[in-house]
GUKEBA-605586 format. One record per residue (C-alpha): x, y, z; residue number from 1; residue in three letters. Coordinates in Angstrom, 1 decimal, padded with zeros to 4 digits. Each point is the difference from the previous one (the first is absolute). Layout:
! residues N
+--------+--------+--------+-----+-----+
!   east !  north !     up !   i !  aa !
+--------+--------+--------+-----+-----+
!      X !      Y !      Z ! NUM ! ala !
...
+--------+--------+--------+-----+-----+
END
This chain:
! residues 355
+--------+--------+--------+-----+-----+
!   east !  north !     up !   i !  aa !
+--------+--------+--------+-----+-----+
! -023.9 ! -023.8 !  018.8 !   1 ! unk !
!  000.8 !  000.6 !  004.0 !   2 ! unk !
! -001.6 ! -001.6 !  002.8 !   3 ! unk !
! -001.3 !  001.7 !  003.0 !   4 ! unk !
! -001.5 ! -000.2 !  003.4 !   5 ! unk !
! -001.8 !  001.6 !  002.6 !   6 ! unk !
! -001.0 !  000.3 !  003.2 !   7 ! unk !
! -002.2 !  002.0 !  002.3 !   8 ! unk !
! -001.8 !  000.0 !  003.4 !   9 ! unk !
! -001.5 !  001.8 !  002.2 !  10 ! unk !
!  001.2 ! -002.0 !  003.5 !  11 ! unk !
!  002.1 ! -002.8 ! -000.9 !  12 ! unk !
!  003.6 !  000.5 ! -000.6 !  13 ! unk !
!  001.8 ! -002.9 ! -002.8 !  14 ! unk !
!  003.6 ! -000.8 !  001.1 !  15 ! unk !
!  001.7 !  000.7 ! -003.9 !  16 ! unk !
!  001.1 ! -003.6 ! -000.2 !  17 ! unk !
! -003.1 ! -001.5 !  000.4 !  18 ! unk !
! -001.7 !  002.0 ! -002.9 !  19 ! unk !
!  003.0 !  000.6 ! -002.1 !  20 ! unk !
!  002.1 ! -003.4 !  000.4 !  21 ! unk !
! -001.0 ! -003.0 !  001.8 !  22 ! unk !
! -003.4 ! -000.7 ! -001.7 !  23 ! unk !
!  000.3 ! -002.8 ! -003.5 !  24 ! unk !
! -000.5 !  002.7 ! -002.2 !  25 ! unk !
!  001.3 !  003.1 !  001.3 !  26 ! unk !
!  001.1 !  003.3 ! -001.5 !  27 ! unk !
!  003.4 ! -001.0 !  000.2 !  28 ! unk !
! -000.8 ! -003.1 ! -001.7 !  29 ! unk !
! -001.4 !  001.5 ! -003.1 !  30 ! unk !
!  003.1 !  000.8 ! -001.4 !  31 ! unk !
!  000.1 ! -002.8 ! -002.4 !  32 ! unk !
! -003.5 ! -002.2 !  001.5 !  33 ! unk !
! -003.5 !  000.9 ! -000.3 !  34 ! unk !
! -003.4 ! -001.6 !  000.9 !  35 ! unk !
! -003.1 !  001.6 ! -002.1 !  36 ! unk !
! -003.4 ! -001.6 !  001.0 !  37 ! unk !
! -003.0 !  000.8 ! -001.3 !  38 ! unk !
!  001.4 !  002.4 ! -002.8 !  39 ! unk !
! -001.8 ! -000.4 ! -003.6 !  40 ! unk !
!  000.0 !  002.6 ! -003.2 !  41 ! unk !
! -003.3 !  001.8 ! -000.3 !  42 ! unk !
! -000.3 ! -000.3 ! -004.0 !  43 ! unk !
! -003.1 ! -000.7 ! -001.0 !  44 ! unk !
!  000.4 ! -003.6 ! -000.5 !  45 ! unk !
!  000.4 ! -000.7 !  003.5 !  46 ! unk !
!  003.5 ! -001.7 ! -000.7 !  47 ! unk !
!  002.8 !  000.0 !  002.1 !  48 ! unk !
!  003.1 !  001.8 ! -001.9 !  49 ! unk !
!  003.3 ! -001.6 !  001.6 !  50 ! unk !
!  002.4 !  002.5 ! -002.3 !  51 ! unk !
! -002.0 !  003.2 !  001.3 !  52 ! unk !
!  000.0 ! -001.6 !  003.6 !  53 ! unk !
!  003.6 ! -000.9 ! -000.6 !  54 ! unk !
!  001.5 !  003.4 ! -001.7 !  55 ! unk !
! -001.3 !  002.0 !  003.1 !  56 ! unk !
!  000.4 ! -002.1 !  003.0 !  57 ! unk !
!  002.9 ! -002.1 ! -000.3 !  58 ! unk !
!  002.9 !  002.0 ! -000.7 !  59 ! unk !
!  003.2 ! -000.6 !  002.3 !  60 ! unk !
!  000.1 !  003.2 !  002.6 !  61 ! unk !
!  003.7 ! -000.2 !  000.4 !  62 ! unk !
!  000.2 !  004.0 ! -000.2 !  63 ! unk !
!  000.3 !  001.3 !  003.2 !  64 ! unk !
! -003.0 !  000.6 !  002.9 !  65 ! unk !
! -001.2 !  002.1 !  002.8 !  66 ! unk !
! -002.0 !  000.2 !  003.3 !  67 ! unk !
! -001.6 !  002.3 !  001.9 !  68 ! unk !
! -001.5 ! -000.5 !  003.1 !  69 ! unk !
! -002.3 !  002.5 !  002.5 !  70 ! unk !
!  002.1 !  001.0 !  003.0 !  71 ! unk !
! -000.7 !  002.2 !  003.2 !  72 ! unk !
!  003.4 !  001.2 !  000.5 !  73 ! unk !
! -000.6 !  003.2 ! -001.0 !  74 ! unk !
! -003.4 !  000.6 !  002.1 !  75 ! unk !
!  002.0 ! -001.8 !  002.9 !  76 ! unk !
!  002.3 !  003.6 !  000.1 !  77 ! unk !
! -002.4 !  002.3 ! -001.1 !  78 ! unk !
!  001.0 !  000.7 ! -003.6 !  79 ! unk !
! -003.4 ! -001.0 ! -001.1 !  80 ! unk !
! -003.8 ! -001.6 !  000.6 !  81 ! unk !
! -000.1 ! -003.2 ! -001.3 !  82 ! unk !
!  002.1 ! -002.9 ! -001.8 !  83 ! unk !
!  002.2 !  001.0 ! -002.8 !  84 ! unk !
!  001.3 ! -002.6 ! -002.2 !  85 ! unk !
!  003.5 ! -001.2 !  000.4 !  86 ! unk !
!  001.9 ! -001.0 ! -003.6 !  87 ! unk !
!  002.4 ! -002.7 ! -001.0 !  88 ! unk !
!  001.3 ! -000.4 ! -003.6 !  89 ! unk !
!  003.2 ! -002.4 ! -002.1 !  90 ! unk !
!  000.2 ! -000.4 ! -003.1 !  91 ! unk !
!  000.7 ! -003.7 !  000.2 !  92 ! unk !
! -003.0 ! -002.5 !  000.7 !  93 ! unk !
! -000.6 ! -000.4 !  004.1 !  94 ! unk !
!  000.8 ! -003.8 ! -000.2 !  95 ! unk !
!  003.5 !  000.5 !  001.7 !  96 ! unk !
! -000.2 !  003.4 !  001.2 !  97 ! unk !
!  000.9 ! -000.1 !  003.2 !  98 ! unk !
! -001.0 !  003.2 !  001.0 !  99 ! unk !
! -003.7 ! -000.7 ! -000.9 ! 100 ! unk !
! -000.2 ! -003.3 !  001.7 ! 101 ! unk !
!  001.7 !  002.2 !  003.1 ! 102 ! unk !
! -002.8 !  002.5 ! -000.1 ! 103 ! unk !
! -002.8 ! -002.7 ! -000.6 ! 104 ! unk !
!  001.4 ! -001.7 !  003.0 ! 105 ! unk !
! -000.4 !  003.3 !  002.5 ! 106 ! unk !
! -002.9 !  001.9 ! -001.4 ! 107 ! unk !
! -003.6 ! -000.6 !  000.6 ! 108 ! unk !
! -002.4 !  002.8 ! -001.5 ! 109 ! unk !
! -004.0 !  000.1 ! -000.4 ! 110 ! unk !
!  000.8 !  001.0 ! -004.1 ! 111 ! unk !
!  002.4 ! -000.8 ! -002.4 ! 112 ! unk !
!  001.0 !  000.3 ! -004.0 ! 113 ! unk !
!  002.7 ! -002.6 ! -001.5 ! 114 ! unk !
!  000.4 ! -000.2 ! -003.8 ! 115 ! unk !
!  002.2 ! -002.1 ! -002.0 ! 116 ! unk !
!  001.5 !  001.8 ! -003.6 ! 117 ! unk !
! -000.2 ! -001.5 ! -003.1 ! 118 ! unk !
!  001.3 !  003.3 ! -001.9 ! 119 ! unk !
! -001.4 !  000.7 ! -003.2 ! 120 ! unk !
!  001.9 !  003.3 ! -001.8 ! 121 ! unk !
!  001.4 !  001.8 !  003.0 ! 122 ! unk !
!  003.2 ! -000.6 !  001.9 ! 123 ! unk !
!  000.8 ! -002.5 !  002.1 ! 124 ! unk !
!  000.9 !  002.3 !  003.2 ! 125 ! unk !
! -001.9 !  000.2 !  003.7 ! 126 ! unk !
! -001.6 !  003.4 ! -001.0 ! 127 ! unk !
! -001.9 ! -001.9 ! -002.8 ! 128 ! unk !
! -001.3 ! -002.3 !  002.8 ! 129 ! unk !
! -003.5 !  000.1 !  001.7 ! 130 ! unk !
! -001.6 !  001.0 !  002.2 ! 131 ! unk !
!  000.6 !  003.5 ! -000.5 ! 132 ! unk !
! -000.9 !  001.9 !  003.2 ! 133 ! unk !
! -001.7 !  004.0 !  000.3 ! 134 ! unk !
!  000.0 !  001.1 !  003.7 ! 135 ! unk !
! -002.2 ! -002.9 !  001.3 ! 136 ! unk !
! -001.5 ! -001.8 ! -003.2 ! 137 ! unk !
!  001.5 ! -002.3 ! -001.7 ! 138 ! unk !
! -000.8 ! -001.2 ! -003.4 ! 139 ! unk !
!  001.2 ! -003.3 ! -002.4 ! 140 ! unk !
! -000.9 ! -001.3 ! -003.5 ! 141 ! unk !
!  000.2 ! -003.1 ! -001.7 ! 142 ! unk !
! -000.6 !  000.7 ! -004.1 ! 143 ! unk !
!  000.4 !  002.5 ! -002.0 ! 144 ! unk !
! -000.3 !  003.3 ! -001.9 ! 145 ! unk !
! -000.4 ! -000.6 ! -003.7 ! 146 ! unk !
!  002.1 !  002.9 ! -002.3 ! 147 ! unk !
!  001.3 !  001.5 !  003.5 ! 148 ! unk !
!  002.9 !  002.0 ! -001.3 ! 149 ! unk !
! -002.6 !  001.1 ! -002.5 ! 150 ! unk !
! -002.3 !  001.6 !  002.7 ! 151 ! unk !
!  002.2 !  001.0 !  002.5 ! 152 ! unk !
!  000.9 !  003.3 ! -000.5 ! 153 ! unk !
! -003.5 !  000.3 ! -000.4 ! 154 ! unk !
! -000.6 ! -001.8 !  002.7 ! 155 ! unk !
!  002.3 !  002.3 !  002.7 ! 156 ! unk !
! -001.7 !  002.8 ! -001.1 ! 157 ! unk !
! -002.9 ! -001.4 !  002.1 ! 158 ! unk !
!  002.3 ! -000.6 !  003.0 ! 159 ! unk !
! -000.4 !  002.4 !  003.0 ! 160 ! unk !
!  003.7 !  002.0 !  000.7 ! 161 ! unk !
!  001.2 ! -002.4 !  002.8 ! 162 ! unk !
! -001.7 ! -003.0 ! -000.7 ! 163 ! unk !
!  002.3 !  000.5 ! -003.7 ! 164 ! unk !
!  003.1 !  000.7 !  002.5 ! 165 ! unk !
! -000.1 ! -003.1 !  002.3 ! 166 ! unk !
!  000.4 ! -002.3 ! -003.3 ! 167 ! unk !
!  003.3 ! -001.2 !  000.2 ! 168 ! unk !
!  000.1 ! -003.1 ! -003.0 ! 169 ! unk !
! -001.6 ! -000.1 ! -003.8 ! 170 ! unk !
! -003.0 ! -002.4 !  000.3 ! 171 ! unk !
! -003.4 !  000.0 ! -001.6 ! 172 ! unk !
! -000.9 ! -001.3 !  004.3 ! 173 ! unk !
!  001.7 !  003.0 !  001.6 ! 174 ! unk !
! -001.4 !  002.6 ! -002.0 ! 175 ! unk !
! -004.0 ! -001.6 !  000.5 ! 176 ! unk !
!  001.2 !  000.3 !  003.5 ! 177 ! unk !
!  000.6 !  003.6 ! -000.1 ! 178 ! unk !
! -003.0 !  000.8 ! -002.1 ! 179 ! unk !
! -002.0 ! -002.2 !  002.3 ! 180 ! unk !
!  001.2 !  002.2 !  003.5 ! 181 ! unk !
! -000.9 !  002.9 ! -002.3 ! 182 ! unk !
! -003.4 ! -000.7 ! -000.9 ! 183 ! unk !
! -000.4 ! -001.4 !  004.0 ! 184 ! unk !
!  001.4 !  003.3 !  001.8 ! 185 ! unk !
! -002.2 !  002.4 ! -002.2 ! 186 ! unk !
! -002.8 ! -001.3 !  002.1 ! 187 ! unk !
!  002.2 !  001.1 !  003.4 ! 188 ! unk !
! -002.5 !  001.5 !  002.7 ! 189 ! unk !
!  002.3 !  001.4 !  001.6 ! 190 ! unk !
!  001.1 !  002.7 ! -002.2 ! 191 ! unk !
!  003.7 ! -001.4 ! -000.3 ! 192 ! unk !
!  001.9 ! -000.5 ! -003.1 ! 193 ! unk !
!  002.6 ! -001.8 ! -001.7 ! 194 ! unk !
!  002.0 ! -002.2 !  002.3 ! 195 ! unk !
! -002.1 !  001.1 !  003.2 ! 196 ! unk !
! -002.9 ! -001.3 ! -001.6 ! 197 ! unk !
!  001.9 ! -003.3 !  000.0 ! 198 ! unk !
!  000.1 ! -000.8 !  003.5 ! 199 ! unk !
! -004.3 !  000.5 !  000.2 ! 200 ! unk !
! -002.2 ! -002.5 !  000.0 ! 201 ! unk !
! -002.8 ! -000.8 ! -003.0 ! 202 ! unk !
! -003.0 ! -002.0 !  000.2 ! 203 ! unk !
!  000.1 ! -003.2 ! -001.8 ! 204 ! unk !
! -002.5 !  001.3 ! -002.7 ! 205 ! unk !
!  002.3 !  002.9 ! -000.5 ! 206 ! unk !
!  003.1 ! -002.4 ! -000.6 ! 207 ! unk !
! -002.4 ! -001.8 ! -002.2 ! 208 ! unk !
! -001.0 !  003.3 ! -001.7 ! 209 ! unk !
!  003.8 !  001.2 ! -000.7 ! 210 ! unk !
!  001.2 ! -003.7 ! -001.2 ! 211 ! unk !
! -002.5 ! -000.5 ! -002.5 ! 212 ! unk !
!  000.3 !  004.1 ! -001.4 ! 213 ! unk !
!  003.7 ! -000.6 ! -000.1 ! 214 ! unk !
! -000.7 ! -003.2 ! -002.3 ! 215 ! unk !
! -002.6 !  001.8 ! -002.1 ! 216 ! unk !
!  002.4 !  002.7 ! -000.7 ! 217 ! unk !
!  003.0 ! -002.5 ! -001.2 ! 218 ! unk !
! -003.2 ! -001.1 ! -002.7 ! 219 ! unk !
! -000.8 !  003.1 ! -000.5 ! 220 ! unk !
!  003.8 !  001.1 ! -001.3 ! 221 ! unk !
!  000.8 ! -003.3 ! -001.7 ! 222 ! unk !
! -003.6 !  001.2 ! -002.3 ! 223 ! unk !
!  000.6 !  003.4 ! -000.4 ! 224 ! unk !
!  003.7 ! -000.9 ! -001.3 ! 225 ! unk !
! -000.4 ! -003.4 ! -001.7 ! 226 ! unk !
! -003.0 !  000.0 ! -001.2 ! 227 ! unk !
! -002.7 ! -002.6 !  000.7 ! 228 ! unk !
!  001.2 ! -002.3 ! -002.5 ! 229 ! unk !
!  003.4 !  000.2 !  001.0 ! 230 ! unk !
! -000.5 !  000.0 !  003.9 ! 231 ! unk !
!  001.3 ! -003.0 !  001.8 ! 232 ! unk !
! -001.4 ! -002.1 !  003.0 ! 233 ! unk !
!  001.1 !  000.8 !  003.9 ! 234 ! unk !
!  000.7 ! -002.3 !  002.7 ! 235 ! unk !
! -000.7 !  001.7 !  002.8 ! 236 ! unk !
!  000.3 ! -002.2 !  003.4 ! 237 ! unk !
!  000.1 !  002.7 !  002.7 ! 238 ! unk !
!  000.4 ! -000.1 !  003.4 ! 239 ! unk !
! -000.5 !  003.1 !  002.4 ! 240 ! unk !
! -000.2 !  000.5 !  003.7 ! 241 ! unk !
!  000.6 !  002.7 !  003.2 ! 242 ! unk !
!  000.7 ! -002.7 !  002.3 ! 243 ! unk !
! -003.3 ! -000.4 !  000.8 ! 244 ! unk !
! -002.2 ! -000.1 ! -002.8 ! 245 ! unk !
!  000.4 ! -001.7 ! -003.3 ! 246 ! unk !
! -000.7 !  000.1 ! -004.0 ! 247 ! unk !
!  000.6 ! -002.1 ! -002.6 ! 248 ! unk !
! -000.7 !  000.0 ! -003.5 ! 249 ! unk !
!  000.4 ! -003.3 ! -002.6 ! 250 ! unk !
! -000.7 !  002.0 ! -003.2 ! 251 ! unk !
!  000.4 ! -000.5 ! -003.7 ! 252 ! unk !
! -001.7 !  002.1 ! -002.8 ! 253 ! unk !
! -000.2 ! -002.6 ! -002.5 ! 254 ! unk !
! -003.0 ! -001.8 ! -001.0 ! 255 ! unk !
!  000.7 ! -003.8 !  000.5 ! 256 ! unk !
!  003.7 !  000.0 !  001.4 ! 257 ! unk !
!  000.4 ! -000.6 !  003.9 ! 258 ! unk !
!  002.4 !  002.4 !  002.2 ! 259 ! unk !
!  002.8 ! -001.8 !  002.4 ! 260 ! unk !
! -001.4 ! -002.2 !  002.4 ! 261 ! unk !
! -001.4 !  001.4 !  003.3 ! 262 ! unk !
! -001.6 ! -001.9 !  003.2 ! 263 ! unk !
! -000.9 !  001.4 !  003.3 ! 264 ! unk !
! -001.2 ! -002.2 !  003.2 ! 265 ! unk !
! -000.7 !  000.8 !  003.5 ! 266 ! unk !
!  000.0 ! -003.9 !  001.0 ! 267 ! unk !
!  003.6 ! -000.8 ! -001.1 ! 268 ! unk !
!  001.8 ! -002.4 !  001.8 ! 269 ! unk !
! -003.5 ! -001.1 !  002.1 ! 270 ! unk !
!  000.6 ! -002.1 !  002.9 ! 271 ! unk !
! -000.9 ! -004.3 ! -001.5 ! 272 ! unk !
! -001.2 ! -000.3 !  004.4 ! 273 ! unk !
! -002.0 !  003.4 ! -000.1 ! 274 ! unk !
! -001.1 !  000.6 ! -003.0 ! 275 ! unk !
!  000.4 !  003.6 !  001.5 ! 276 ! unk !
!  001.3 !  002.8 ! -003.0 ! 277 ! unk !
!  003.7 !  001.6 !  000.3 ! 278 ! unk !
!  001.9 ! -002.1 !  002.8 ! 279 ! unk !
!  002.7 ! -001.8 ! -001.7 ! 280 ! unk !
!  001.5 !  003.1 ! -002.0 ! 281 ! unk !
!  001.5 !  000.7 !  003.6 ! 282 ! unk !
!  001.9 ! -002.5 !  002.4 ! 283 ! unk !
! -001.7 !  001.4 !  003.1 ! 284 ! unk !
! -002.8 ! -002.1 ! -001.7 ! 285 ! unk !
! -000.5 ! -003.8 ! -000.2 ! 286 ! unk !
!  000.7 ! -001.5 ! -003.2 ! 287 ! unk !
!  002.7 !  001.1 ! -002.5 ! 288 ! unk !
! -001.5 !  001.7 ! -003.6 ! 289 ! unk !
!  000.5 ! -003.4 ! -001.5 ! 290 ! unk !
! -002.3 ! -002.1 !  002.7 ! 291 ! unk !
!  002.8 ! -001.1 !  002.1 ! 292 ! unk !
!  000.1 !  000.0 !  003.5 ! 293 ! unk !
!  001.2 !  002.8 !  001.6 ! 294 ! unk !
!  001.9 ! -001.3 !  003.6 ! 295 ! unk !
!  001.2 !  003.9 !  000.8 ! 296 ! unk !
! -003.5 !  001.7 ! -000.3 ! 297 ! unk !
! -001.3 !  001.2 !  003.2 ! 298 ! unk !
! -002.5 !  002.4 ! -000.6 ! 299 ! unk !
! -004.1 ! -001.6 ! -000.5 ! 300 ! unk !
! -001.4 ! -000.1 ! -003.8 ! 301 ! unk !
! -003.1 !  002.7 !  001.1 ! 302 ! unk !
!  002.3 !  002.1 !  001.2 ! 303 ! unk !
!  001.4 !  000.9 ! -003.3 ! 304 ! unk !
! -000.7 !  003.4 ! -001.9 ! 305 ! unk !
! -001.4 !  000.7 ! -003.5 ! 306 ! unk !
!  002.3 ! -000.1 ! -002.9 ! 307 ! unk !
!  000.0 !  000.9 ! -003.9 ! 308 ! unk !
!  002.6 ! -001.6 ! -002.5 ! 309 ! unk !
! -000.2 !  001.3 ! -003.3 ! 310 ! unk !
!  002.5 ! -002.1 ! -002.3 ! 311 ! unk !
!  001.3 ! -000.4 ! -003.9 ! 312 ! unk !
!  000.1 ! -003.7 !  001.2 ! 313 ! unk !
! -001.4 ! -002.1 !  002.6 ! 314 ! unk !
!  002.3 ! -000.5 !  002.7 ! 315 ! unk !
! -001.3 ! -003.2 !  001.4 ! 316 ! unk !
! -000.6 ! -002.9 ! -001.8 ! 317 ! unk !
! -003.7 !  000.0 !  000.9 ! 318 ! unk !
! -002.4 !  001.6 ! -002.6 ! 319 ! unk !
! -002.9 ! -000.2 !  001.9 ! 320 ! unk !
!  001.4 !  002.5 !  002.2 ! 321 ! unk !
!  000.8 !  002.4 ! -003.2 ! 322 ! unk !
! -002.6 !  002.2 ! -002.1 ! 323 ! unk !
!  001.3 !  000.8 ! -003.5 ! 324 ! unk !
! -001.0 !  003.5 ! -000.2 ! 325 ! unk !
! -001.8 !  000.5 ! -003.1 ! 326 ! unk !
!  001.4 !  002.0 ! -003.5 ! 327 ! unk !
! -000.5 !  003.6 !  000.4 ! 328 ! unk !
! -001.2 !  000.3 !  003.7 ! 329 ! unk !
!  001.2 !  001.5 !  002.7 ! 330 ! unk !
!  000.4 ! -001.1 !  003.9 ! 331 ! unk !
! -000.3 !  002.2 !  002.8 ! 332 ! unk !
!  000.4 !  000.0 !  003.8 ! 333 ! unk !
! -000.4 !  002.4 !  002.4 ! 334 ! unk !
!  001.3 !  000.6 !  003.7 ! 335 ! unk !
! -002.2 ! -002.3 !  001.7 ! 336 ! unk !
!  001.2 ! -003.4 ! -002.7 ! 337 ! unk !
! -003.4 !  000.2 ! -002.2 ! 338 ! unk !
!  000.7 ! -001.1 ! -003.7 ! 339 ! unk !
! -002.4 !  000.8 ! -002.8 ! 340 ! unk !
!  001.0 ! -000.7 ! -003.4 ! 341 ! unk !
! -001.6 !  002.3 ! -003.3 ! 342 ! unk !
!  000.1 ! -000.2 ! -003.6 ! 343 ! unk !
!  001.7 !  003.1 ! -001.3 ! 344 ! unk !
! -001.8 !  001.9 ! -002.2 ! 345 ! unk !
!  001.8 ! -000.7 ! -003.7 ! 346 ! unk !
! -001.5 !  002.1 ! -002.3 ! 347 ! unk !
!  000.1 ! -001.1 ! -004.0 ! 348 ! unk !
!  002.5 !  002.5 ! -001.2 ! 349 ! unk !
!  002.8 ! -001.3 !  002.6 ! 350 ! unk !
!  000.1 ! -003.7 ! -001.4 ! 351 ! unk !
!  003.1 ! -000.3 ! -001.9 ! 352 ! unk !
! -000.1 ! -002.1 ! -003.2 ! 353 ! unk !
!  003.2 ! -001.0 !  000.2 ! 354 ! unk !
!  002.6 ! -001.6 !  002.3 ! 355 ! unk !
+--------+--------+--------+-----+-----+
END
């Protein structure tokens, strides 16, 4: 499976190279290391399962990755209100692209998206990369769609006109993506549609809304054209955002078996002198993520803004900073940095029996 990262908040800019490379266990480090406190199976007999934790978290991502990250550029000379995100993709891990560690170097941003590919069926090309972007949301996924090429004609039957025209790869993520702007624009206030609905802000709930209707409906098909008995489990880590705002989903539809890892902390990186949350993901800060002293900061811990990670994997080494966010829950946070996490409403008939 991929790994994946996020970031989002309201006041305090991250430098891309302090989120995305410097700490122990960055994104960019993921590529072949991973670090997966706190994660057990949820069968009945309370045992850990290392093969189900194994065959869906620690998978080499060698296939390629992408980034997107919430610029103002385009407000700056009136081309639009707001951030819009800005996209990077290769095809080849980010270890020793130097173009990424270029970018990470000069670009600070109050959101970002990375993800790391471990392709499944689908080419290995930069179209098949995440994040995929629509006007100013941007969505990722770390799983997948059981019996995809079996739905998906189906499937982009249910996708609005240009929401079906911005796809530009083959994956199972890409189309959830479309389906997902689809089911979010229909509830556009503003009366515009298609692409201009795109550029519109949503209220978290709605975001919420559209994500889990789009995953209902990918159950929904897999039913009505498998069958019950032949319809297969969905891993469905997903990750959306406008920039301001964010939704994620760690969702499987199987009775015992555990999606992909996914954590989510507003403390990483805390200061060891202040005990003070989010000052060491930034070198303005003291401290480095890791605890170290920081000799460059020059800005005072309280001084620090709110932040939001949501992650596939811890990206510091502490897991007391990290919250395993639980099977089939979602996490939300809206404009001003408050999180609330639900249980998703899993209904009988979408369990899968099988895997």
């Amino acid at each position: 499976m991929c790994r994946w990262f996020a970031y989002v908040s309201s006041t305090e800019e991250c430098l891309l190279e302090d989120v995305l490379i410097r700490p122990a266990h960055s994104l960019s480090k993921q590529v072949h290391d991973h670090y997966l406190p706190k994660l057990m199976s949820h069968d009945p007999d309370n045992i850990t399962t290392e093969h189900e934790i194994s065959v869906r978290n620690r998978l080499f991502n060698v296939d390629g990755f992408g980034v997107t990250w919430y610029s103002s550029a385009r407000d700056d000379f009136g081309q639009c209100k707001g951030k819009r995100p800005a996209l990077y993709k290769n095809s080849q891990p980010p270890t020793n692209d130097g173009n990424f560690h270029s970018i990470c170097a000069q670009t600070s941003t109050t959101a970002c998206f990375a993800h790391i590919r471990a392709a499944t069926a689908t080419s290995i090309t930069p179209v098949n990369n995440h994040p995929f972007v629509f006007g100013r949301h941007t969505i990722m996924h770390n799983g997948v769609i059981a019996n995809f090429l079996d739905i998906k004609r189906d499937m982009v039957d249910l996708i609005e006109d240009d929401a079906y025209a911005n796809i530009s790869g083959s994956t199972d993520s890409e189309h959830l993506s479309a389906l997902y702007i689809t089911y979010l624009t229909q509830k556009c206030q503003t009366g515009k549609k298609g692409a201009a609905a795109w550029e519109d802000e949503y209220p978290v709930k709605a975001m919420s809304e559209a994500l889990g209707k789009a995953i209902a409906s990918v159950v929904s098909l897999q039913r009505k054209k498998l069958g019950s008995s032949k319809m297969q489990a969905n891993s469905l880590n997903v990750a959306v955002t406008d920039g301001e705002q964010l939704v994620a989903y760690r969702f499987r539809n199987h009775i015992m078996e555990q999606p992909p890892s996914l954590y989510w902390s507003n403390s990483a990186g805390q200061s060891s002198i202040t005990r003070l949350k989010g000052v060491t993901l930034n070198r303005k800060y003291p401290d480095e993520p890791d605890g170290s002293k920081n000799l460059a900061a020059y800005k005072n811990p309280e001084d620090h803004g709110s932040h939001v990670i949501v992650a596939s994997e811890p990206s510091t080494y502490k897991r007391e900073e990290w919250n395993l966010i639980p099977k089939n829950h979602s996490l939300e946070v809206n404009d001003n940095g408050e999180v609330k996490v639900r249980k998703l409403d899993v209904t009988q008939d979408m369990l899968a029996s099988s895997t």
